[in-house]
N, C-alpha and C positions, 0 to 999 in steps of 0.2 A: 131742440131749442130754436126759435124762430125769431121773427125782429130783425129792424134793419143792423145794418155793421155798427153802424154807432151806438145803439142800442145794446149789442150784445156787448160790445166794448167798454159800456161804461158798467154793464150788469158785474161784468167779470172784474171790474175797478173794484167796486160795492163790493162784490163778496171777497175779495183779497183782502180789501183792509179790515174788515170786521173779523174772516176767518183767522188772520197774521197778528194782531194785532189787538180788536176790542174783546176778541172769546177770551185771549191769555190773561189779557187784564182779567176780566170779570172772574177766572179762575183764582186768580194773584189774591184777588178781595175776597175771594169766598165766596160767592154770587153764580151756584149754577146755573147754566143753561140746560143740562138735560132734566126735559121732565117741566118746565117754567113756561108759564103764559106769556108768552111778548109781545106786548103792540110797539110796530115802530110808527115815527107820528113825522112822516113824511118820505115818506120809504123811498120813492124813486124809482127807479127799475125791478125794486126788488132783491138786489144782489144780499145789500149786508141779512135780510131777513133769508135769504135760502143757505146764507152760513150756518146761523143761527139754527137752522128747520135741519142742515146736516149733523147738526152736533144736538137735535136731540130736544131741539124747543120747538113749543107749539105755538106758531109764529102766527102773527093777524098786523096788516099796515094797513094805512091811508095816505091818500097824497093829495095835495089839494093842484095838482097838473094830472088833468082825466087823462091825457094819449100816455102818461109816463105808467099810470096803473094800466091801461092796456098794454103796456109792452110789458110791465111783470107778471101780468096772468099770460103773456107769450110766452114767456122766459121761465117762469116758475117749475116749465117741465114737468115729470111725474108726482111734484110735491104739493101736499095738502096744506096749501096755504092761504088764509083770507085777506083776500087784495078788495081795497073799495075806495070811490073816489070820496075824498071829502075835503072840507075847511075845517079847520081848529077855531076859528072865530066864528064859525056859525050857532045858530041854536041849538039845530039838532047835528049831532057832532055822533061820527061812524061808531061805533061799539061803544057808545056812553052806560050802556044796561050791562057791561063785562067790568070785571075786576083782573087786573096783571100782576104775577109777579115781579116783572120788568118793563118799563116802558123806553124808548130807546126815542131820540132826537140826535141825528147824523146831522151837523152842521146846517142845524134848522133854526134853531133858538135865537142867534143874532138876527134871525131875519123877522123878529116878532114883534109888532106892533104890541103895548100893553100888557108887559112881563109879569108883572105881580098877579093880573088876573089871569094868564096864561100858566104862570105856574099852581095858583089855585085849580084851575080846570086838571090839567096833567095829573096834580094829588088824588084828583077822586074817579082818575082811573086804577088806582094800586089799590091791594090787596095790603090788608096790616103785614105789616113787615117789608110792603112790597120797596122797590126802589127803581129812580131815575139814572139811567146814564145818558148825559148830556154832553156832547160834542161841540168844537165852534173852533173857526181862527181866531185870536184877541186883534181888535181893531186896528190896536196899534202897531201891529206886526207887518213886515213887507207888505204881505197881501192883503192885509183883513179887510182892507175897504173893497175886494173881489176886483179891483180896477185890471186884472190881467183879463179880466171877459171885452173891455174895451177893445176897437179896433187901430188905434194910434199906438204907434211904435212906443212914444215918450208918455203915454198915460198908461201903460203897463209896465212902467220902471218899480222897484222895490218904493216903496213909502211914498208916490206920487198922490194917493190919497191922503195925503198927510198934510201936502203946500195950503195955503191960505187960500180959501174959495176953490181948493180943486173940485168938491162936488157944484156948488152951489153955480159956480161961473165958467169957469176952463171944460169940464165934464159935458154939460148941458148946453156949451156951446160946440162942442167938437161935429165937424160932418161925417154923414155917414154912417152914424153909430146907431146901435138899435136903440130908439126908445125907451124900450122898458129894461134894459142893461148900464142904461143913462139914471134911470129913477129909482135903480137898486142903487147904486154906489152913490147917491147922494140918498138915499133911506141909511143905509149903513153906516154913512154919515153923520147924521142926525142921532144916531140910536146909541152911536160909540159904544158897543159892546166888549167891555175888555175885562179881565178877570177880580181884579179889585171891584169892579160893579157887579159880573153877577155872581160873585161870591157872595155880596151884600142882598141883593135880590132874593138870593136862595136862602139867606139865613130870616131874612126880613117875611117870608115866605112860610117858614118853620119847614126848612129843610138843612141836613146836616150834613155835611159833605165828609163819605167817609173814604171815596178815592180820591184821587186829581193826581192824572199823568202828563206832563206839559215835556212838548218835543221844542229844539230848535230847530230841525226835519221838520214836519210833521207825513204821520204817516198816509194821508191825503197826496203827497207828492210822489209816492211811488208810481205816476204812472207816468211822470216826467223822469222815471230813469233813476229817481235818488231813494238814496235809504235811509230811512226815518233816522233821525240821532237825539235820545231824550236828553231834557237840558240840566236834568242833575240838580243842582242848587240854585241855581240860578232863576227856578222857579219861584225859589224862597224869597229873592232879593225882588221887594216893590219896586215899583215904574221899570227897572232894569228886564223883569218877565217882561211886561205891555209890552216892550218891544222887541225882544228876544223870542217870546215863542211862537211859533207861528201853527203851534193846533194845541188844542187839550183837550183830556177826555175828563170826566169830572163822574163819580156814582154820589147818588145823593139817597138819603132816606128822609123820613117825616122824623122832628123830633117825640 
């Protein structure tokens, strides 16, 4: 395995949570992985897809950040796996001519410009039968505005994406901050992704949601030392989740 530290660090992130966590699920629903086509559709280093490729899936990603798919064909090691750079809003879009049994989005989805058509494109990568599992923080949770990427002490507090104008004014005025970590958390902003929306999206979509596992942990934070803790019922309770959970995994099919 090669790649710099941070690289292999966040590789080994990726495959912990998917191996701990998103295989059990997808077993829970019935959704194998051994033997299943998987495209993941923003893969990243690669990690959660060489879970997936150890238990047994014939695994295929894309990422629209070229050095991160070169660090997963670094890291991917002795496994046959197809890594390729690409955009989901482009024309020509990586493995459009393959059919999946699973297509996977790791906390991709809240970052999508034009959901209805994104999840049109996504459907007509499944195979009949085939299904979605969809990851995201809800916006309205601690983090979901991602403001802990921020460099200021007081704009990585719990709900600071939350204050009146923190993207649009407070954000984009702070010094110091990278640019384009400014122009996500006021995109994320804009987008408010929380689970009452795409629950509706996906249904609006003709997709039927036949998992949803909502943490007040989420299992994303294990690499700050915590362990996941799912939220039980509290999932059930409107606007009370938006801010309560701070990750969910959702499996979805075409009705």
């Amino acid at each position: 395995m090669t790649g710099s530290d941070h690289e292999r660090m966040y590789w080994q992130y990726e495959y912990d949570v998917c191996a701990r966590f998103i295989v059990p699920l997808l077993e829970a629903w019935r959704t194998p992985v051994k033997g299943a086509a998987i495209l993941d559709v923003g893969c990243g280093e690669g990690g959660g897809l060489c879970a997936l490729h150890d238990r047994g899936g014939l695994c295929t990603g894309f990422d629209i950040d070229e050095p991160r798919v070169r660090a997963a064909l670094s890291l991917e090691g002795p496994r046959a796996i197809g890594f390729a750079y690409g955009n989901l809003y482009a024309e020509s879009v990586p493995f459009s001519d393959r059919r999946f049994d699973l297509v996977t989005l790791h906390d991709v989805f809240e970052h999508l410009d034009q959901k209805p058509a994104m999840i049109a494109r996504l459907k007509k990568y499944l195979k009949p039968g085939g299904k979605l599992l969809i990851t995201f923080p809800p916006y309205y949770s601690a983090y979901g505005g991602h403001q802990q990427h921020l460099r200021a002490w007081f704009a990585r507090l719990p709900f600071f994406h939350l204050l009146p104008f923190s993207g649009s004014l407070i954000a984009s005025r702070l010094k110091g901050e990278a640019p384009h970590v400014v122009a996500e958390v006021r995109k994320l902003g804009r987008l408010k992704m929380g689970m009452k929306k795409f629950e509706r999206i996906a249904a609006e979509g003709g997709l039927r949601v036949e998992g949803r596992q909502a943490y007040l942990i989420s299992p994303n934070h294990i690499r700050f030392g915590l362990r996941p803790v799912p939220a039980g019922l509290l999932a059930r309770i409107p606007l009370i989740r938006e801010f309560a959970c701070t990750g969910v995994i959702y499996l979805l099919s075409e009705r």
